[in-house]
PyMOL Python script that loads the backbone (N, CA, C, O; Angstrom):
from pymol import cmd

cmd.read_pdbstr("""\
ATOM      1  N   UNK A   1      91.598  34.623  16.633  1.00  0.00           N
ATOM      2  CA  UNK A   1      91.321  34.291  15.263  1.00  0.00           C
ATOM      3  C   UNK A   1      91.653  35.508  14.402  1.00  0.00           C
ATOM      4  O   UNK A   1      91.010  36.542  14.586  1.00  0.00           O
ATOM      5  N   UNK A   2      92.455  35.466  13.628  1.00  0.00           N
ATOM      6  CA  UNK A   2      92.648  36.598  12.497  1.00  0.00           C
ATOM      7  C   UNK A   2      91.830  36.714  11.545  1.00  0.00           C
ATOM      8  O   UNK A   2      91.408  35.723  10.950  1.00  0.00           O
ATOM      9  N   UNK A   3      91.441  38.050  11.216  1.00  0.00           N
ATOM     10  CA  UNK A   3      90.657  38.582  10.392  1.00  0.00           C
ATOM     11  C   UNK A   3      91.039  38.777   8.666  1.00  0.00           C
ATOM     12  O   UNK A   3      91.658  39.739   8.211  1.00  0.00           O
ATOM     13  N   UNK A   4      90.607  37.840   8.021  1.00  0.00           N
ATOM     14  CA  UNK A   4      91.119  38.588   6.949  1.00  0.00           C
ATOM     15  C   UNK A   4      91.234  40.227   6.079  1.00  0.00           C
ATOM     16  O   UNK A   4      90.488  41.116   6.489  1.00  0.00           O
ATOM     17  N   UNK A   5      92.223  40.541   4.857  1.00  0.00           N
ATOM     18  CA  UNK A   5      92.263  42.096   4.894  1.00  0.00           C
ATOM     19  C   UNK A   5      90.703  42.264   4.668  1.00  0.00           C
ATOM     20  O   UNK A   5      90.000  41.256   4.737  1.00  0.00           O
ATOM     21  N   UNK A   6      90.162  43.437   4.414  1.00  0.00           N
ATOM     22  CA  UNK A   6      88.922  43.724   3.781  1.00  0.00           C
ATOM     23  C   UNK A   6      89.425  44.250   2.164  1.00  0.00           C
ATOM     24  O   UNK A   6      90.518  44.733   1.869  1.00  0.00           O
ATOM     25  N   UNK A   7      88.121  43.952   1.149  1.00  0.00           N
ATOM     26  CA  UNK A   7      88.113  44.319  -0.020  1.00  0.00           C
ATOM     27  C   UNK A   7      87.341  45.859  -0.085  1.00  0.00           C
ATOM     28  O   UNK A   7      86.516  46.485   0.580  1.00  0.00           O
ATOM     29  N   UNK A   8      88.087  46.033  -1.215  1.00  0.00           N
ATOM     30  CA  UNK A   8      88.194  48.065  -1.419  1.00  0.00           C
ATOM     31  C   UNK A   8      86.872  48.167  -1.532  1.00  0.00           C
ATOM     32  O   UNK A   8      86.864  48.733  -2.624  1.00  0.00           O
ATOM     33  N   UNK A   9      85.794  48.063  -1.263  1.00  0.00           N
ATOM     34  CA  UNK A   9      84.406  48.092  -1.021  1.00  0.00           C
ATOM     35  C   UNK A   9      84.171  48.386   0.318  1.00  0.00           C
ATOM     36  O   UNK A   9      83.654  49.496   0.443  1.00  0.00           O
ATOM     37  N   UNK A  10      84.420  47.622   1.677  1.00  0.00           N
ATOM     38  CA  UNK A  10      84.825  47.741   2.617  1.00  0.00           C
ATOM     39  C   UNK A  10      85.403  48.872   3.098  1.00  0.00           C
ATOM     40  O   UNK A  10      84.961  49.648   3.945  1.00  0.00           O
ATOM     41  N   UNK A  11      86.773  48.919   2.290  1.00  0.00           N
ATOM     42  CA  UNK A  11      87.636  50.214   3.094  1.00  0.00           C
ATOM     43  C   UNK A  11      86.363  51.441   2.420  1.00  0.00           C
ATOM     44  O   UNK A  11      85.836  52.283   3.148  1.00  0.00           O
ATOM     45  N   UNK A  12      86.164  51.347   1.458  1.00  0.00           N
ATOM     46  CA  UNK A  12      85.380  52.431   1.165  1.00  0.00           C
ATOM     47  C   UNK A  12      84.378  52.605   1.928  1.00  0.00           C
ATOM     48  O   UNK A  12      83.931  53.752   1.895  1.00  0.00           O
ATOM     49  N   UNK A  13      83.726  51.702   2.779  1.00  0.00           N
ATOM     50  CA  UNK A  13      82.362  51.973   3.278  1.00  0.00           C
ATOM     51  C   UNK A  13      83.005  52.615   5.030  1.00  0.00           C
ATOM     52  O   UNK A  13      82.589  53.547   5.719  1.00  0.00           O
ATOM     53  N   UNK A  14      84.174  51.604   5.272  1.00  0.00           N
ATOM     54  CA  UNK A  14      84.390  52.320   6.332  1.00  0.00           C
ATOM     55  C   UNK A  14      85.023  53.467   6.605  1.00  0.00           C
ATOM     56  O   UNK A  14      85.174  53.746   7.795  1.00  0.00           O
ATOM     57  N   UNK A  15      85.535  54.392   5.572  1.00  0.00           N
ATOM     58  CA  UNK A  15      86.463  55.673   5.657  1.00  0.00           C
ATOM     59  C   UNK A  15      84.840  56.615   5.276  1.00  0.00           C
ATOM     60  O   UNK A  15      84.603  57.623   5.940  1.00  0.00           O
ATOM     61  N   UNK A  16      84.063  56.256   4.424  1.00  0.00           N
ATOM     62  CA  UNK A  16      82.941  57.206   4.183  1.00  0.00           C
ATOM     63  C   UNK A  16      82.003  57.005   5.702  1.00  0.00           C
ATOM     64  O   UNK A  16      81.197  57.861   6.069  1.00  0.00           O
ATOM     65  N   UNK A  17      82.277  55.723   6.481  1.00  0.00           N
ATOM     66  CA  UNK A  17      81.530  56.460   7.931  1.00  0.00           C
ATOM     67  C   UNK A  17      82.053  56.810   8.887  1.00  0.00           C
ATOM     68  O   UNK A  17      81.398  57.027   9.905  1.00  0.00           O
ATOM     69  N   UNK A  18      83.146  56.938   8.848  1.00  0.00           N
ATOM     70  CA  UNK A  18      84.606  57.185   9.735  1.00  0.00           C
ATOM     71  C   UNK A  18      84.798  56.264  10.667  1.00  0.00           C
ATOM     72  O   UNK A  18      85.089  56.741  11.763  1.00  0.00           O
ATOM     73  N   UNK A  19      84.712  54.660  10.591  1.00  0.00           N
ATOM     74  CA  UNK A  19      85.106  53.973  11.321  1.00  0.00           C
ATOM     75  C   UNK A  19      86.325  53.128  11.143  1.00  0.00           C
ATOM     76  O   UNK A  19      86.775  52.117  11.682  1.00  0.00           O
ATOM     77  N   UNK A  20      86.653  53.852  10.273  1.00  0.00           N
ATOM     78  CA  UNK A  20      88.548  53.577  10.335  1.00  0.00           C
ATOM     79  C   UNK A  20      89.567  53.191  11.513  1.00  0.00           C
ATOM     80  O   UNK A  20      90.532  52.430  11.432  1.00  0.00           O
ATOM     81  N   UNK A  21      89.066  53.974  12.731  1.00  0.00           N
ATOM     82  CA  UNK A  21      89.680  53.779  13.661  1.00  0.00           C
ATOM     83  C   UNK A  21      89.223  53.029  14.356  1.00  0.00           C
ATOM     84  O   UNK A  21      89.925  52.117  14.792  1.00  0.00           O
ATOM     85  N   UNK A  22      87.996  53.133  14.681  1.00  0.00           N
ATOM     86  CA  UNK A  22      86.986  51.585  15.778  1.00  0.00           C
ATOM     87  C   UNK A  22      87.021  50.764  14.900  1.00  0.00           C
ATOM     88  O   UNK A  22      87.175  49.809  15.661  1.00  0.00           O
ATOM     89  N   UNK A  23      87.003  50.104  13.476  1.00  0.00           N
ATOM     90  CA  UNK A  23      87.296  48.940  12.581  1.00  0.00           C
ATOM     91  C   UNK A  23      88.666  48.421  13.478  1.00  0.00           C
ATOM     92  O   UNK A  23      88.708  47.370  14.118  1.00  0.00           O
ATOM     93  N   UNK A  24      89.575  49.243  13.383  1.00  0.00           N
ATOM     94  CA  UNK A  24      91.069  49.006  13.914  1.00  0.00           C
ATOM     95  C   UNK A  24      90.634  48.779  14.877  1.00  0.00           C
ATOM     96  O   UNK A  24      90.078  47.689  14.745  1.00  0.00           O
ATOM     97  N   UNK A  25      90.446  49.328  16.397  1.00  0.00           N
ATOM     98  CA  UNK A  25      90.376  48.233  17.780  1.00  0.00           C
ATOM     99  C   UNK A  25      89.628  47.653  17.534  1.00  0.00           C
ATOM    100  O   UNK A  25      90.148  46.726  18.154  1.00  0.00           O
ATOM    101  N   UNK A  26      88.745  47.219  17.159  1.00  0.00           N
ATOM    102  CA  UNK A  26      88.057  45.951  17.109  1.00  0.00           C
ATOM    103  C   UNK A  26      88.698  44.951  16.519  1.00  0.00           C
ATOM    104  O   UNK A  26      88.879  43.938  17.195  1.00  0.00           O
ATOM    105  N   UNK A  27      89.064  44.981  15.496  1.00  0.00           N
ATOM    106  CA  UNK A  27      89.868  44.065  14.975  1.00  0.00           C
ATOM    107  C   UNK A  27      91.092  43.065  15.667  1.00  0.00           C
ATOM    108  O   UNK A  27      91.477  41.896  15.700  1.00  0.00           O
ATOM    109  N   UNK A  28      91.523  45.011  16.409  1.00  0.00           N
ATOM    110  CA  UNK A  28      92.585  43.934  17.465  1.00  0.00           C
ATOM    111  C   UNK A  28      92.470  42.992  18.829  1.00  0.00           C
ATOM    112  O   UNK A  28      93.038  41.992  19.268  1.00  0.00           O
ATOM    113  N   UNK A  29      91.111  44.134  19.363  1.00  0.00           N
ATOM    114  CA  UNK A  29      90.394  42.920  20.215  1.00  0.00           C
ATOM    115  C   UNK A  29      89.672  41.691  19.702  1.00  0.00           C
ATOM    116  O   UNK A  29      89.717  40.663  20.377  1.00  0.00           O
ATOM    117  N   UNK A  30      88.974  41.724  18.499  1.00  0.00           N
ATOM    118  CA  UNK A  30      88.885  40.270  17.880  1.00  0.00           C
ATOM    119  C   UNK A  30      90.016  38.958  17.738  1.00  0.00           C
ATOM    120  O   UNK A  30      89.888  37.791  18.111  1.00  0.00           O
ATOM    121  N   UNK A  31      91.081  39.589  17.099  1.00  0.00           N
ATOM    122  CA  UNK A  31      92.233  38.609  17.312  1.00  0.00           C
ATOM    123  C   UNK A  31      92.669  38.513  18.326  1.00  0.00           C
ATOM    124  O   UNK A  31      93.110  37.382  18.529  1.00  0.00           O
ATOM    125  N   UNK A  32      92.797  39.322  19.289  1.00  0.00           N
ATOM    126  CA  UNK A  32      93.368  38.714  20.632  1.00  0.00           C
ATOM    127  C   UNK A  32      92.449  37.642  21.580  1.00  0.00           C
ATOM    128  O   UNK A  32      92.897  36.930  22.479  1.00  0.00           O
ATOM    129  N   UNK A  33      91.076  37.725  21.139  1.00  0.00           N
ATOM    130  CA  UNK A  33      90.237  37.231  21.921  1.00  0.00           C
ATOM    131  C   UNK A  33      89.003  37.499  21.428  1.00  0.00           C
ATOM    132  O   UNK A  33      88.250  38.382  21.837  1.00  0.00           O
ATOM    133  N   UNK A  34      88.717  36.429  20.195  1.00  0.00           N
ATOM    134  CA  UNK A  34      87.204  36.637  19.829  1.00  0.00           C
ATOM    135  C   UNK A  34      85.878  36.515  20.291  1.00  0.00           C
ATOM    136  O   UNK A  34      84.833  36.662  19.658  1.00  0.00           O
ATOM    137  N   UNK A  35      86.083  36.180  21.668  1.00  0.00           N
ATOM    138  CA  UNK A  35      85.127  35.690  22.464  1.00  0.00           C
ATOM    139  C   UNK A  35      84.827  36.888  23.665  1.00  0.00           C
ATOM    140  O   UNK A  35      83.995  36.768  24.565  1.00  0.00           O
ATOM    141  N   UNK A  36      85.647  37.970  23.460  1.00  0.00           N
ATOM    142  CA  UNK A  36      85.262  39.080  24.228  1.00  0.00           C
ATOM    143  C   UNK A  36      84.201  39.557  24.185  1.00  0.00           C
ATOM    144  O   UNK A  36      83.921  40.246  23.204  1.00  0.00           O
ATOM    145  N   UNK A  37      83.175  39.346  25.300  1.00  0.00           N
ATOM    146  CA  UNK A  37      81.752  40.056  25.550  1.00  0.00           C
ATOM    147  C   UNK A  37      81.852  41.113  25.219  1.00  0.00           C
ATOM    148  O   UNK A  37      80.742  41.434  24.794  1.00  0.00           O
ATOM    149  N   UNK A  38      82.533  41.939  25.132  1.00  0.00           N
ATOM    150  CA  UNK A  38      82.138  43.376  24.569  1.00  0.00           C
ATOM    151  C   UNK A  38      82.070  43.064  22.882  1.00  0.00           C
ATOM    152  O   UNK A  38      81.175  43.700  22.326  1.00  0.00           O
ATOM    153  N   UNK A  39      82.528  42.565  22.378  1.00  0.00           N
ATOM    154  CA  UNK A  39      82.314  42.015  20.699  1.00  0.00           C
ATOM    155  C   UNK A  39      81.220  41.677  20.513  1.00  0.00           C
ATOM    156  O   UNK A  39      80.789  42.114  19.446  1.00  0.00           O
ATOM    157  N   UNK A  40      80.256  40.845  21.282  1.00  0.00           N
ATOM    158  CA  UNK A  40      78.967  40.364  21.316  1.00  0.00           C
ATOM    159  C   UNK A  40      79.064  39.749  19.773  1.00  0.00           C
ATOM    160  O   UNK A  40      78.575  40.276  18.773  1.00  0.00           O
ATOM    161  N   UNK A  41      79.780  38.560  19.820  1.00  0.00           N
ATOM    162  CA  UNK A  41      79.727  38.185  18.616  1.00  0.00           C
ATOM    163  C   UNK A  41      78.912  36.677  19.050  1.00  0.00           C
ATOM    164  O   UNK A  41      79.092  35.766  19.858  1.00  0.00           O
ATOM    165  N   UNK A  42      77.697  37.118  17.742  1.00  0.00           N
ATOM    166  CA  UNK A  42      76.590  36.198  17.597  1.00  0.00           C
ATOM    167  C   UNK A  42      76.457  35.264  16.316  1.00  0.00           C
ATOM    168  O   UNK A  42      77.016  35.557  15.260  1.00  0.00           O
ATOM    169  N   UNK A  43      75.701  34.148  16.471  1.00  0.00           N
ATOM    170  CA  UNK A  43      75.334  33.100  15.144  1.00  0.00           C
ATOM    171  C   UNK A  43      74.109  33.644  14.367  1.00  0.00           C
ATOM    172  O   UNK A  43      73.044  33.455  14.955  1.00  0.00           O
ATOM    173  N   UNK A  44      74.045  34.133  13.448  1.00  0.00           N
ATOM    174  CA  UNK A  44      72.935  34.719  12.903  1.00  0.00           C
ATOM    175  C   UNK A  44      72.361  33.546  12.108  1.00  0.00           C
ATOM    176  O   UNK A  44      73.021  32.606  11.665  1.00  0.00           O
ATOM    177  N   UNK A  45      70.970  33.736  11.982  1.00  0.00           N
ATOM    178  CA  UNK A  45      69.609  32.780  11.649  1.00  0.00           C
ATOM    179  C   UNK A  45      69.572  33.094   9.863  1.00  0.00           C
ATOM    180  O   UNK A  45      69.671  34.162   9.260  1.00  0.00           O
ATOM    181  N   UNK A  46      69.416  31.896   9.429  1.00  0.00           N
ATOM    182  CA  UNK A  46      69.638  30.289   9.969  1.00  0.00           C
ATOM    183  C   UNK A  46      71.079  30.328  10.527  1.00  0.00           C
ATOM    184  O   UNK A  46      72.164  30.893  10.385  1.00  0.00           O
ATOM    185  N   UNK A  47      70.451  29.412  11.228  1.00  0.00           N
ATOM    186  CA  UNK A  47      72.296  29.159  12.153  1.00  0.00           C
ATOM    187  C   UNK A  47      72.901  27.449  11.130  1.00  0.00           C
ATOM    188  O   UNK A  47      73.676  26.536  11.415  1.00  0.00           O
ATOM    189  N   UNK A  48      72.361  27.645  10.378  1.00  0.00           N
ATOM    190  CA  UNK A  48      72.657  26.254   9.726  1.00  0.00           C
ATOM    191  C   UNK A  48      74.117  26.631   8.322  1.00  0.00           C
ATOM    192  O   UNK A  48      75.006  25.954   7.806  1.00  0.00           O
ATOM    193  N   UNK A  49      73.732  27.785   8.224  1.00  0.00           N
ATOM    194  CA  UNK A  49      74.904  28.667   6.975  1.00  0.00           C
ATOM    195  C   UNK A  49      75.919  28.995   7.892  1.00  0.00           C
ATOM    196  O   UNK A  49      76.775  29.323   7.070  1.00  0.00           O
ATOM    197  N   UNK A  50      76.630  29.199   9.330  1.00  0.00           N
ATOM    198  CA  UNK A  50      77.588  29.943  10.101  1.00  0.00           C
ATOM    199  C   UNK A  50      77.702  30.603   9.556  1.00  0.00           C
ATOM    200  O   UNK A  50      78.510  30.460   8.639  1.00  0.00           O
ATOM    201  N   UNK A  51      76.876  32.010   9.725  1.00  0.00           N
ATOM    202  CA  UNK A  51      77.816  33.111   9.504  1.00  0.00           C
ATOM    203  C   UNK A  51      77.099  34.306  10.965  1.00  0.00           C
ATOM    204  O   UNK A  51      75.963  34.653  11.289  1.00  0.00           O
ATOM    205  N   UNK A  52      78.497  34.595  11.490  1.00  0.00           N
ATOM    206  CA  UNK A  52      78.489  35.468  12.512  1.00  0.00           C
ATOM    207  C   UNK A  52      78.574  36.820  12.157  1.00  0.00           C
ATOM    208  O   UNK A  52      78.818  37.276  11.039  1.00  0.00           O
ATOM    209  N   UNK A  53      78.317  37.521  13.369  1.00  0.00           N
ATOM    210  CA  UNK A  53      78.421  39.323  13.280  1.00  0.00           C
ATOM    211  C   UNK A  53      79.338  39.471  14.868  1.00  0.00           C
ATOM    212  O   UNK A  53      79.570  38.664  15.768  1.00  0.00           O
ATOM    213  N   UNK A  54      79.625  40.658  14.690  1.00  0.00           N
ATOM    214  CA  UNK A  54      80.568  41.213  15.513  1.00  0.00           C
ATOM    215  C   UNK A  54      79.911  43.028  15.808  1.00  0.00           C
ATOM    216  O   UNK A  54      79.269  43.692  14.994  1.00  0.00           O
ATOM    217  N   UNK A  55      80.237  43.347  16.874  1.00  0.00           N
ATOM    218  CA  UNK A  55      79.707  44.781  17.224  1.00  0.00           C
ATOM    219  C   UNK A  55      81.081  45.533  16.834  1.00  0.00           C
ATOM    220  O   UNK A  55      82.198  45.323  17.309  1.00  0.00           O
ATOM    221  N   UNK A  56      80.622  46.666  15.629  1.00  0.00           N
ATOM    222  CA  UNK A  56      82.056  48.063  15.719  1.00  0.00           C
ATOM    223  C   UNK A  56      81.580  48.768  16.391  1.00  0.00           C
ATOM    224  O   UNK A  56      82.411  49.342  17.096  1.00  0.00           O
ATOM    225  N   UNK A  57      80.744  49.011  16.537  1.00  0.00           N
ATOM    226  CA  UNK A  57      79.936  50.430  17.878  1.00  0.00           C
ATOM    227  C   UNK A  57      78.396  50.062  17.928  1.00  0.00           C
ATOM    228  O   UNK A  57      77.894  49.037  17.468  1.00  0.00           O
ATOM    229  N   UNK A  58      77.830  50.958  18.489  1.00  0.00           N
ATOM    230  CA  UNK A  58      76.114  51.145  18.611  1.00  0.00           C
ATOM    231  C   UNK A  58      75.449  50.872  17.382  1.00  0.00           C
ATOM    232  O   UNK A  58      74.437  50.172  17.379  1.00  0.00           O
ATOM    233  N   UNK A  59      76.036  51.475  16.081  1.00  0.00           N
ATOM    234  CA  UNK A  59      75.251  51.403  15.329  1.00  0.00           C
ATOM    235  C   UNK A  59      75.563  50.475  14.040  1.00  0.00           C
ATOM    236  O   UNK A  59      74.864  50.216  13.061  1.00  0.00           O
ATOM    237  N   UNK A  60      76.705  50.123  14.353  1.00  0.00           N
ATOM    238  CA  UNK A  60      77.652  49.410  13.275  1.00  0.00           C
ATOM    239  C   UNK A  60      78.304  47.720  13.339  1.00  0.00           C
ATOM    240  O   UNK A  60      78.984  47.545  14.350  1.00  0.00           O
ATOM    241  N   UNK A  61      78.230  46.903  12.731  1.00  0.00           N
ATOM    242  CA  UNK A  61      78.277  45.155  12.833  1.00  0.00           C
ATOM    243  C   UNK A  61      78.560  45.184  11.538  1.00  0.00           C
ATOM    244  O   UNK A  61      78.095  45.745  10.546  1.00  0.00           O
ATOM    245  N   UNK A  62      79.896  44.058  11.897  1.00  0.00           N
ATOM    246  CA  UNK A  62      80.548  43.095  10.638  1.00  0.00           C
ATOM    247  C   UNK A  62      80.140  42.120  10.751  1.00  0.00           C
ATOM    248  O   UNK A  62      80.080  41.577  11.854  1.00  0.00           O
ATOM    249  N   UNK A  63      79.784  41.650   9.821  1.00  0.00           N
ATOM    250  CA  UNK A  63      79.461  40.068   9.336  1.00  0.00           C
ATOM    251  C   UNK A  63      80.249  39.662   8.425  1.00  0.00           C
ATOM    252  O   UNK A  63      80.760  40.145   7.414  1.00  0.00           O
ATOM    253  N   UNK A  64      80.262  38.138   9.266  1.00  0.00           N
ATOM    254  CA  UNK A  64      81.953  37.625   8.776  1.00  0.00           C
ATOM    255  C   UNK A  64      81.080  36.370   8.613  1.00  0.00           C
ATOM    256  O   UNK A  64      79.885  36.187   8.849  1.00  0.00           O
ATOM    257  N   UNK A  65      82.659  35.048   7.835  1.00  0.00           N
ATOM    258  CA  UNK A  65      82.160  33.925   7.940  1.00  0.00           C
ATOM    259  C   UNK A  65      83.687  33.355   8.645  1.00  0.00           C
ATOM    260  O   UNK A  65      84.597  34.101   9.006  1.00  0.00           O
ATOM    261  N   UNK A  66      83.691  31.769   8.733  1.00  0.00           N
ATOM    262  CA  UNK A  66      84.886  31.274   9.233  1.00  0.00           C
ATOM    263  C   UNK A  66      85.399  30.767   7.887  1.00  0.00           C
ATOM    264  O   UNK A  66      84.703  29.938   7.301  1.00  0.00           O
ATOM    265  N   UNK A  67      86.656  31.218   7.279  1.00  0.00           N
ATOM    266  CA  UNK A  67      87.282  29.886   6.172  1.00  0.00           C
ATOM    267  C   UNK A  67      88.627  29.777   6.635  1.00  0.00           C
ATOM    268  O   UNK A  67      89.263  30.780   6.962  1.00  0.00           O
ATOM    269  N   UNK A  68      89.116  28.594   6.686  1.00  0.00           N
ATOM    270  CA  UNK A  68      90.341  27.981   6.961  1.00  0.00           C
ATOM    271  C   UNK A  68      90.752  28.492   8.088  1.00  0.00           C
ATOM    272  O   UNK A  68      91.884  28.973   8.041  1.00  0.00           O
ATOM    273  N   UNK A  69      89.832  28.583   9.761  1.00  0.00           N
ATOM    274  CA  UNK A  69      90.445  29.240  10.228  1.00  0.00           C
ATOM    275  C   UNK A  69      90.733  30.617  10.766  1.00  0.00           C
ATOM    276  O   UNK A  69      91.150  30.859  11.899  1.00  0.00           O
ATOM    277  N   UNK A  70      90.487  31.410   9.903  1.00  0.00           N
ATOM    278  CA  UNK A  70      90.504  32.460   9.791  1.00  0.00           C
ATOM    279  C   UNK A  70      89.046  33.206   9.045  1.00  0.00           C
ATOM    280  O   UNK A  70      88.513  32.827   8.002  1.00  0.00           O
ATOM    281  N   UNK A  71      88.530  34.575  10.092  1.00  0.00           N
ATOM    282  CA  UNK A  71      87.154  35.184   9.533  1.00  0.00           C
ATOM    283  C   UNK A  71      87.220  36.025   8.245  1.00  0.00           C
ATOM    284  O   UNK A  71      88.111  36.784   7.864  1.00  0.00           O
ATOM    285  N   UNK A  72      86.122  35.715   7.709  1.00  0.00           N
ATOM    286  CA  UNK A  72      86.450  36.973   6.748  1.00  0.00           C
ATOM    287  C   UNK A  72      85.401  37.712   6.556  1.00  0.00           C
ATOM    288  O   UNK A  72      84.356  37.062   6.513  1.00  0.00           O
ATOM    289  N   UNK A  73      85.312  38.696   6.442  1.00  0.00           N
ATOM    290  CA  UNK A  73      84.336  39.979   6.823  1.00  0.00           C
ATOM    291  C   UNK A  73      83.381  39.979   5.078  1.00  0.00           C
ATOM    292  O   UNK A  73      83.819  40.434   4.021  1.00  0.00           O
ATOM    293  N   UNK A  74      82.433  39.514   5.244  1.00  0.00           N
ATOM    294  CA  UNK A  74      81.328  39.812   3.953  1.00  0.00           C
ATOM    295  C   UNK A  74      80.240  41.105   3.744  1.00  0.00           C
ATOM    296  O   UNK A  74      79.585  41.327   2.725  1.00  0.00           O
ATOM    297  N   UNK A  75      80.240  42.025   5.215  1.00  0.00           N
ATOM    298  CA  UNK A  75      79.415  42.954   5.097  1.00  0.00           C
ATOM    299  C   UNK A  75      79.758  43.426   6.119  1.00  0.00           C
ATOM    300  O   UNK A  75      80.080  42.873   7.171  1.00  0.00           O
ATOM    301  N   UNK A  76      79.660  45.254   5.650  1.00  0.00           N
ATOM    302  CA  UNK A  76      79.937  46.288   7.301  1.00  0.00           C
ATOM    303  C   UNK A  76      78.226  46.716   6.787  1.00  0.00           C
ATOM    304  O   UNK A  76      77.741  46.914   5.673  1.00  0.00           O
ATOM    305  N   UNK A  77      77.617  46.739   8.235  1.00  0.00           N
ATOM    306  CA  UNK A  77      76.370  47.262   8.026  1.00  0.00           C
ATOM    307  C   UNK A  77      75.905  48.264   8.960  1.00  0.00           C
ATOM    308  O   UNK A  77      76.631  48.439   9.939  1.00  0.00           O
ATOM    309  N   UNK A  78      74.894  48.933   8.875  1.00  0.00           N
ATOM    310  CA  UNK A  78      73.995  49.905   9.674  1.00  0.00           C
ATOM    311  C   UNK A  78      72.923  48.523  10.488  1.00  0.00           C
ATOM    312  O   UNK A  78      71.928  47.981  10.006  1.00  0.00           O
ATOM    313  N   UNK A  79      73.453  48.319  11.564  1.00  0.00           N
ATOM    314  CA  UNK A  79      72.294  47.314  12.037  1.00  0.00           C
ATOM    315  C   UNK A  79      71.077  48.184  11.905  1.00  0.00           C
ATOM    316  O   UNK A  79      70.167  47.739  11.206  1.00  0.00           O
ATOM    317  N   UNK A  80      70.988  48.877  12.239  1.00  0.00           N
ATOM    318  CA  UNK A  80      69.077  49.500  12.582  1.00  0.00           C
ATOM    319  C   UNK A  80      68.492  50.160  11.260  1.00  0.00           C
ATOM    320  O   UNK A  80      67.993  51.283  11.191  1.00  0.00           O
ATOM    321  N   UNK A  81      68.610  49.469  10.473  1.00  0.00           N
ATOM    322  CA  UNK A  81      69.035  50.364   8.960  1.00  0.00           C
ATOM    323  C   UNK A  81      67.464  49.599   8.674  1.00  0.00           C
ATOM    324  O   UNK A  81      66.894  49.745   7.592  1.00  0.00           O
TER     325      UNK A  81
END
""", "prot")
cmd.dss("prot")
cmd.show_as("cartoon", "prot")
cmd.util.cbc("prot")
cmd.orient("prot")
């Protein structure tokens, strides 16, 4: 499933935590195979809205939704925040 680009909010949040580069493999292991257990990509509650998260590292998850197909990333967050 392809990811859509991210909006300059985004790139900004991810160059100010330096995950510029793990954003990038993840991304590419997402499209090659979004269902890769190491992605641990989950249905977050309510599960009635679909919208999923994805693991960038230990401390870091995108939350995306599905449109047309294709995900699109609505939040990079600090999970333990």
């Amino acid at each position: 499933m392809k990811i859509k680009p991210l909006n300059k909010k985004q790139l900004k949040y991810i160059a100010k935590h330096s995950l510029k580069k793990r954003y990038d493999k993840t991304k590419e292991l997402f499209e090659a195979d979004y269902t890769h257990p190491s992605l641990n990509v989950e249905l977050l509650l309510p599960k009635h809205l679909k919208i999923y998260s994805f693991i960038l590292d230990i401390k870091y998850r995108a939350v995306f939704i599905v449109v047309d197909g294709e995900a699109e990333i609505i939040s990079i967050t600090n999970h333990y925040r």
